[in-house]
NULO-652942 format. One record per residue (C-alpha): x, y, z; residue in one letter. Coordinates in steps of 0.02 Angstrom, whole numbers, padded with zeros to 5 digits, always signed. Each point is the difference from the previous one (the first is absolute). Example, Ala and Ser with C-alpha at 12.3 -4.5 7.8 and 13.67 -1.06 7.14 Angstrom:
+00615-00225+00390a+00069+00172-00033s
This chain:
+04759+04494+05411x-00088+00035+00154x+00100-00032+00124x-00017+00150+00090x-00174+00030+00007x-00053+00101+00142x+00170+00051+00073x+00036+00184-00031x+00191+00067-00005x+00096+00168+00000x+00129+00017-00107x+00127+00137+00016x+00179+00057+00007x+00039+00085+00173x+00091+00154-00010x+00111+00080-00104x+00013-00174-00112x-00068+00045-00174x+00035-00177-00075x-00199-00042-00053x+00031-00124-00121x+00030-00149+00115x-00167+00066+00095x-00094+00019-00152x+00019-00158-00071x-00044-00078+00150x-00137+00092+00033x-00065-00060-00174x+00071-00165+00028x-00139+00003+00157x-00157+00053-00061x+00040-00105-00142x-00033-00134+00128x-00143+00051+00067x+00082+00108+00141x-00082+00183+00033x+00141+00141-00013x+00035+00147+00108x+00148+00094-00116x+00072+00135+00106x+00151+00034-00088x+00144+00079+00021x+00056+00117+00139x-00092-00071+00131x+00017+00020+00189x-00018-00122+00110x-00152+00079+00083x-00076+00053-00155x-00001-00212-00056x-00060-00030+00162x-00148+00099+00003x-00029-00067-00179x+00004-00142+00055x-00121+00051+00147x-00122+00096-00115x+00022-00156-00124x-00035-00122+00111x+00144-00120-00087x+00053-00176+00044x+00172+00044-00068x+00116+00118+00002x+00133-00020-00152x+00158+00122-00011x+00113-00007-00138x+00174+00059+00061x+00137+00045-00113x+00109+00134+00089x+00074+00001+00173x-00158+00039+00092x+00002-00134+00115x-00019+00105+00158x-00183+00061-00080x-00071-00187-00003x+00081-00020+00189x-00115+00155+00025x-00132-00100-00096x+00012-00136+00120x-00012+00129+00135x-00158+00084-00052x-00091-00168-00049x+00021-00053+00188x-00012+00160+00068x-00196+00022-00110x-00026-00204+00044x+00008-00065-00165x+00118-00145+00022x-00150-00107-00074x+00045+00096-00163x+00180-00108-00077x+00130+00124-00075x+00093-00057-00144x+00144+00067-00083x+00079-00019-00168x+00163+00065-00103x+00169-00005+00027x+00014+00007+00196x+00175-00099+00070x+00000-00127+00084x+00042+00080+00182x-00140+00114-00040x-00126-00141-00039x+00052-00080+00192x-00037+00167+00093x-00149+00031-00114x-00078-00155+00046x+00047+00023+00197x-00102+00157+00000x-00141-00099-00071x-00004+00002-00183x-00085-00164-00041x+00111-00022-00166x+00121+00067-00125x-00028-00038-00175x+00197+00012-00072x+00029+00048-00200x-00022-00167-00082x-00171-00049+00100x-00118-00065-00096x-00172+00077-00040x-00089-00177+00027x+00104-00007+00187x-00071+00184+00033x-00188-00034-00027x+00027-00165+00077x+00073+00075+00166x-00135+00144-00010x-00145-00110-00018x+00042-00110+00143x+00059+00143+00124x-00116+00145-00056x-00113+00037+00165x-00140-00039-00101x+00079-00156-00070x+00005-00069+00186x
């Protein structure tokens, strides 16, 4: 698979949230198809992915969210506009409701990836909106 080739991604839980093995097998999942991974891990800030994502110079910016931390990605959002990254797509995955998914997305998270997504719909979505995939 190479689907990903030249589109590099951060993967990482954002705060508290120590749930890693929804980020770590789709962190595998990606470079398996050809994507470049950033994995940050758990306990992450929002300005400490941000300035990874900075000093990285990623086309993505994946969070996998497991826990009720849904105020930290809305501080995500902030931070990505705030350092003018909007070029960058933020993309969530895990078990995130329904109402959360709608405000998510009105702050400017470019998709949530629910449990049940497929792997094949994740690199397909990455490849085609990955700033380098544009």
């Amino acid at each position: 698979m190479t689907e990903g080739r030249g589109i590099k991604i951060i993967v990482s839980m954002i705060g508290l949230d120590s749930h890693t093995t929804g980020a770590q097998v789709v962190a595998t999942l990606l470079r398996d198809a050809g994507f470049e991974v950033v994995y940050l891990g758990v306990n992450q800030t929002p300005e400490m992915i941000v300035k990874a994502a900075i000093d990285e110079d990623v086309d993505v910016i994946g969070i996998s969210s497991h826990a009720s931390n849904f105020a930290l990605i809305e501080d995500l959002m902030d931070l990505v506009v705030e350092h003018d990254l909007t070029d960058v797509p933020v993309v969530c995955g895990g078990n995130i409701p329904p109402n959360q998914i709608e405000k998510l997305t009105a702050k400017g998270v470019a998709k949530v990836f629910p449990p049940g997504s497929s792997g094949q719909a994740i690199v397909d979505y990455l490849a085609a909106s990955g700033r380098a995939g544009k």
